[in-house]
N, C-alpha and C positions, 0 to 999 in steps of 0.2 A: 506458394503461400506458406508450407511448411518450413521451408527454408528462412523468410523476413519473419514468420513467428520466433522460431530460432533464435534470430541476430537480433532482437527486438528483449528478448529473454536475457542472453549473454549482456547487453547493453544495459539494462536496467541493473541486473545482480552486479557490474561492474559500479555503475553510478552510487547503486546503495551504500557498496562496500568503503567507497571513496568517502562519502559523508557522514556514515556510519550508522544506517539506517537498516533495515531488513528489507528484503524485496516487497514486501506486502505493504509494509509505511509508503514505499516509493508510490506502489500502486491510490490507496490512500491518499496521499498529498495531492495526488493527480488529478483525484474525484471532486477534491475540496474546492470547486471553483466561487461555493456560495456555500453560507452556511446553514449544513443537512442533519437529521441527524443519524445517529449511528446507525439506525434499520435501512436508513437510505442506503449509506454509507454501502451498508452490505449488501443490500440491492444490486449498486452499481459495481461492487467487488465481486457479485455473485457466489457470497459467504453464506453462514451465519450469522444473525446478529451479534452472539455471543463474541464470533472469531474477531469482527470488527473492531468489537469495545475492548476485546486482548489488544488489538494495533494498537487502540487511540491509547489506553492504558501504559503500555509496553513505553510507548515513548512520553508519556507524560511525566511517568518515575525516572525514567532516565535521562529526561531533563534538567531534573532539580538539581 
């Protein structure tokens, strides 16, 4: 199990870096199958809400 956590790790931080996301956006996007909101968000990230609405934030500016 330590091992596919691992390679599951390495695979996401590779995908993010490709698209130019951060690993925690990647995780995020993941979550977003319907729309939550960000206390969920960090429920399901099992953050803070604060760290969550830094994601949503993070990438909303770096959008524009």
């Amino acid at each position: 199990m330590h091992e596919f956590a691992h390679r599951l790790d390495v695979h996401v931080r590779r995908v993010a870096e490709e698209v130019g996301l951060t690993p925690a956006q990647v995780v995020a996007l993941r979550e977003l199958s319907e729309p939550i909101t960000a206390r969920e968000l960090a429920k399901r990230m099992s953050c803070e809400a604060s760290n969550a609405t830094f994601v949503i934030d993070r990438r909303a500016k770096g959008s524009c």
